[in-house]
C-alpha positions in Angstrom: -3.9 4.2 -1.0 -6.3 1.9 -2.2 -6.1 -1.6 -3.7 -8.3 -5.2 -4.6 -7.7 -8.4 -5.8 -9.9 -10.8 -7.8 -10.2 -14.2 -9.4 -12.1 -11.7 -12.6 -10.9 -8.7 -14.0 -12.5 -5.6 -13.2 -12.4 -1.7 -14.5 -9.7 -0.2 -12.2 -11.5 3.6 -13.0 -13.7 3.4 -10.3 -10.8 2.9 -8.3 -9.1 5.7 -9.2 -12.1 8.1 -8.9 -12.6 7.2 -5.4 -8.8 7.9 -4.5 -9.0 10.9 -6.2 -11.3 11.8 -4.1 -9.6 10.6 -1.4 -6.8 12.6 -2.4 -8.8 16.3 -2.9 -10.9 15.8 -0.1 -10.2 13.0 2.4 -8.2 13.2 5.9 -4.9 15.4 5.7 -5.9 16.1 2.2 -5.0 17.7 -0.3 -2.4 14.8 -1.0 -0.5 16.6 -4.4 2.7 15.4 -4.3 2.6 12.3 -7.2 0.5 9.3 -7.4 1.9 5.5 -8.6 -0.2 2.5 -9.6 0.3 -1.4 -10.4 -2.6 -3.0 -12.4 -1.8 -6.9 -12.5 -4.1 -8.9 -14.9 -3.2 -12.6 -15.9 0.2 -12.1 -17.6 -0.1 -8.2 -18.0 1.3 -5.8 -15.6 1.0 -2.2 -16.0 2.7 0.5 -13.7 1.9 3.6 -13.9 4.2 7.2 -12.0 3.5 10.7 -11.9 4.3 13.7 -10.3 1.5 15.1 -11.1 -1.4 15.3 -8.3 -3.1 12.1 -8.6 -6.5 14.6 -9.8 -4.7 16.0 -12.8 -4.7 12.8 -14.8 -7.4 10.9 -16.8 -9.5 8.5 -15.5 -7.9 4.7 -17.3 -10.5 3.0 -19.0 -8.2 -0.2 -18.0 -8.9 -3.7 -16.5 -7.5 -5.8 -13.8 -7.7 -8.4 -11.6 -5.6 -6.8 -8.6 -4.4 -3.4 -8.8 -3.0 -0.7 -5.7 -2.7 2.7 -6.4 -1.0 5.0 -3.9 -1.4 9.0 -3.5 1.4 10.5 -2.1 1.9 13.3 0.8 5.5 13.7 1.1 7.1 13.5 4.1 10.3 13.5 3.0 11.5 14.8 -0.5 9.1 16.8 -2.7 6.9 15.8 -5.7 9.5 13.2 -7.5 8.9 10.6 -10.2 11.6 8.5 -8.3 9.4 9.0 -4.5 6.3 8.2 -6.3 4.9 5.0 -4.9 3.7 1.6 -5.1 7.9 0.7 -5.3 8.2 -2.5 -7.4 11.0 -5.2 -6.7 11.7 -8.7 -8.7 11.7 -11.6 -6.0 12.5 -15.3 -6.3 9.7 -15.0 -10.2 7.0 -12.6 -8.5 7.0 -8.8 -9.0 5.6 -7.2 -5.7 4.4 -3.7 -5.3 4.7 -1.6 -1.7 2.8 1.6 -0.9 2.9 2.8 2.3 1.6 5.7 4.4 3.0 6.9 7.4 6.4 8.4 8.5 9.5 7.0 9.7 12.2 8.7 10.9 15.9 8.6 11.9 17.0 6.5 9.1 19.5 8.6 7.9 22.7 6.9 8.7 21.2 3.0 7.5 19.1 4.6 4.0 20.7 5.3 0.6 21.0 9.3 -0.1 18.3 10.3 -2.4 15.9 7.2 -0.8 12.9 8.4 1.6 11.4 6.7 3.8 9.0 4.5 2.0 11.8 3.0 -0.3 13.7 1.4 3.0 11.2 0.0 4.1 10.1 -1.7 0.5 13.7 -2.7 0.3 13.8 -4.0 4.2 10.4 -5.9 3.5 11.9 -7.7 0.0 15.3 -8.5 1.6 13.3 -10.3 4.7 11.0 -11.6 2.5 10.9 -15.7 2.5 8.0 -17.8 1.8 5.6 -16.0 4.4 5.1 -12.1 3.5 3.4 -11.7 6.9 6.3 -12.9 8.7 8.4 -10.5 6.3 6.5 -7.6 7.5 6.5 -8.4 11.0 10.5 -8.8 11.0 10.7 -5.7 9.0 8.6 -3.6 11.3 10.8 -5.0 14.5 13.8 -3.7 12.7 12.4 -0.5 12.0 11.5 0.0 15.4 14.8 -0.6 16.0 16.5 1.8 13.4 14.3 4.9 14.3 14.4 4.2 18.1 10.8 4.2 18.1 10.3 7.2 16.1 7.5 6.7 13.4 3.6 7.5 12.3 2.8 4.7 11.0 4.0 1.6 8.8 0.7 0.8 7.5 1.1 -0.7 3.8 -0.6 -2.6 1.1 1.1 -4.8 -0.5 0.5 -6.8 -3.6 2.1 -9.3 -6.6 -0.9 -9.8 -8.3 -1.4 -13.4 -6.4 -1.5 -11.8 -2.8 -2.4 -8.7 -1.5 -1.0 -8.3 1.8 -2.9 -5.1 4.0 -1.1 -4.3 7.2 -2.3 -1.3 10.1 0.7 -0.6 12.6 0.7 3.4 14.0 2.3 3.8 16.7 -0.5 6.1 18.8 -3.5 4.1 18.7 -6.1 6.9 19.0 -4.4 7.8 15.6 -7.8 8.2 13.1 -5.8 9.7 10.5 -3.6 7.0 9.8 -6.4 4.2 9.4 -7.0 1.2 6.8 -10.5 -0.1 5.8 -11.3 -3.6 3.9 -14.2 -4.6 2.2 -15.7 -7.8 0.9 -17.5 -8.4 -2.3 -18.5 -11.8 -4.2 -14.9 -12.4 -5.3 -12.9 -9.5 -4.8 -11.9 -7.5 -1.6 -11.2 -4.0 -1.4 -8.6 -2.3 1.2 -8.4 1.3 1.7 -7.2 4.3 3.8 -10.4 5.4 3.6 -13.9 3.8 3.7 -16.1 4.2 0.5 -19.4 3.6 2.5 -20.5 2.1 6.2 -19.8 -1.5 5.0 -16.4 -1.3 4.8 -14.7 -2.4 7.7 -11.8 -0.9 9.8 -8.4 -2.3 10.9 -7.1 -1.7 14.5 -3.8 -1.3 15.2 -1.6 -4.8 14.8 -4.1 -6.1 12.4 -3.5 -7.8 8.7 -5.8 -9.1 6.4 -4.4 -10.9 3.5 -5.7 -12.1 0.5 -4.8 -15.0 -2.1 -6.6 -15.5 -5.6 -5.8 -18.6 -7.5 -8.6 -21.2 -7.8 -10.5 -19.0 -5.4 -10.5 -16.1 -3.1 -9.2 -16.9 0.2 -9.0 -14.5 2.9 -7.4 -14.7 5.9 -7.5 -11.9 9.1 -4.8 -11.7 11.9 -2.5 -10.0 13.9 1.4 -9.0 13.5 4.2 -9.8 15.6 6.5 -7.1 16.6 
């Protein structure tokens, strides 16, 4: 998964390009099972699903000022429109978007039937969500903990409502390097990634956030969760 955010807009292809690559070639690849993208720009959002392997579609010649774009591995449930992420909820006048990679398990008896993984912990993170999405995320994760008695990958995620993008690392071995989240900062825009486009970019340990704001200008702010 791969996502930015920016006072400008910029074109998302290069984006996509390098998470196709991601997706051919990078750790645990290939990564065929559907691909998902939100492309926020001023009052424009466009959302794009497939089930197609994220390589088998176009490059989109299309601008934005904060976009995430997930490639999906299924865990659970095969190549599905429906499973496809970033998953995109209404809340209190923002639309967010949640991609995550990682596995959670033993939610069986708390999810909805046909939902994976992925889905309940969206939902979890939009029904804790208040005015702080860091907070949200660090409730979310101690519940999840809960629910699967300790039994997950990882809940790292990106998270974004055009406004905010919220990057979270949270695996639950930390010599895990498959599982891993990169950031990268740039004039006005920063980058975060599974996987690093060059040496610059900068990896997230374990417990570690980094989220962004773009109004007036680009704030970023680095810390560590909760649980």
């Amino acid at each position: 998964m791969i996502g930015f955010i920016s006072k400008k807009s910029y074109d998302i292809s290069p984006y996509i390009d390098f998470l196709k690559n991601q997706a051919m070639y990078g750790k645990g690849a290939p990564h065929p099972d559907g691909w998902g993208m939100s492309c926020y720009d001023q009052n424009d959002l466009l959302i794009k699903k497939s089930s197609d392997p994220i390589w088998k579609n176009d490059v989109m010649s299309v601008k934005a000022s904060a976009v995430l774009i997930h490639a999906r591995k299924a865990s659970f449930g095969k190549a599905n429109l429906l499973f496809s992420h970033p998953f995109v909820f209404d809340k209190k006048g923002k639309i967010w978007s949640f991609a995550h990679n990682g596995t959670i398990y033993n939610l069986s008896g708390k999810k909805e039937k046909d939902e994976i993984d992925t889905q309940f912990y969206a939902k979890r993170f939009i029904e804790n969500l208040k005015q702080d999405p860091v907070r949200s995320i660090e409730n979310t994760i101690r519940e999840l903990i809960e629910i699967s008695e300790n039994k997950f990958t990882s809940m790292n995620a990106l998270i974004l409502n055009g406004e905010t993008l919220l990057g979270i690392r949270y695996v639950k071995e930390d010599e895990d390097d498959y599982h891993t989240l990169f950031y990268f900062e740039e004039d006005d825009r920063i980058s975060i990634s599974t996987e690093p486009l060059d040496s610059r970019w900068v990896p997230l340990k374990s417990g570690e956030f980094v989220m962004v704001t773009a109004n007036s200008k680009v704030e970023f702010v680095k810390g560590i969760i909760k649980v």
